[in-house]
C-alpha positions as CSV (number, residue, x, y, z in Angstrom):
1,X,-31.1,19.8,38.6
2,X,-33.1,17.1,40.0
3,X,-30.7,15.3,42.8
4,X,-31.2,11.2,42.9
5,X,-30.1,8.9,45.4
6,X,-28.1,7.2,42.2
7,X,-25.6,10.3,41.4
8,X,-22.4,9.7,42.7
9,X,-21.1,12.0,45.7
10,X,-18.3,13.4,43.0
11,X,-20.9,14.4,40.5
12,X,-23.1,16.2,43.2
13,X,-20.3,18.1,44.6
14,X,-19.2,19.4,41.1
15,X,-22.7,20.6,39.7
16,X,-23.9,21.7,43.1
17,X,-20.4,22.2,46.0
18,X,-23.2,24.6,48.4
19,X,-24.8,21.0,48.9
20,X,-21.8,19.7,50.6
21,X,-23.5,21.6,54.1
22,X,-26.1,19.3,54.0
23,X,-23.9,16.4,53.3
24,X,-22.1,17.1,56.3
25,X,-24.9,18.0,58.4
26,X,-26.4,14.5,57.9
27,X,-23.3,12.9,59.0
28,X,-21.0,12.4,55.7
29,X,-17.9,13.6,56.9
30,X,-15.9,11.7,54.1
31,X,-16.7,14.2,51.2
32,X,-13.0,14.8,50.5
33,X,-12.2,10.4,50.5
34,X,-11.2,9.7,46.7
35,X,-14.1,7.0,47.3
36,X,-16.4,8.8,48.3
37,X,-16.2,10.5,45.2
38,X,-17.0,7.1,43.0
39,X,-19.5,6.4,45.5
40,X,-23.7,7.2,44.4
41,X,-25.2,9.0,47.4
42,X,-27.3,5.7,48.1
43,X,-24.3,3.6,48.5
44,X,-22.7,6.4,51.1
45,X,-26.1,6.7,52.7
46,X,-25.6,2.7,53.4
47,X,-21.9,3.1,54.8
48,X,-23.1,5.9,57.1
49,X,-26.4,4.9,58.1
50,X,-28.3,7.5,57.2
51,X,-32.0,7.6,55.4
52,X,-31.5,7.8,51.5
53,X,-34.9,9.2,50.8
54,X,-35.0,11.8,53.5
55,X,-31.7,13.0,52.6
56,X,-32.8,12.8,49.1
57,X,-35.9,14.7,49.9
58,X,-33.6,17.4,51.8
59,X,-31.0,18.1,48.5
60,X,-33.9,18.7,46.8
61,X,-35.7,20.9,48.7
């Protein structure tokens, strides 16, 4: 499963949960928010201040 910055945080968490580490490493501490769950990783990226791509780049890898 390639992982975009337009799948929403829900999604993610469902089809790949051993991701959530590096969610929270980053700074996402809201992974268990209902609206977080609605939420594409770019848009929580925004909210949090954190670098989409790298992030991105680091799910992938």
């Amino acid at each position: 499963m390639e992982i975009t910055k337009n799948i929403k945080i829900g999604e993610l968490l469902e089809m790949a949960p051993e991701k959530a580490e590096l969610l929270l490493e980053a700074g996402m501490h809201c992974l268990g928010c209902p609206a977080s769950q609605a939420e594409t990783l770019e848009e929580a990226c925004e909210v949090h201040g954190i670098n989409v791509d790298e992030l991105v780049e680091r799910l992938n890898a």
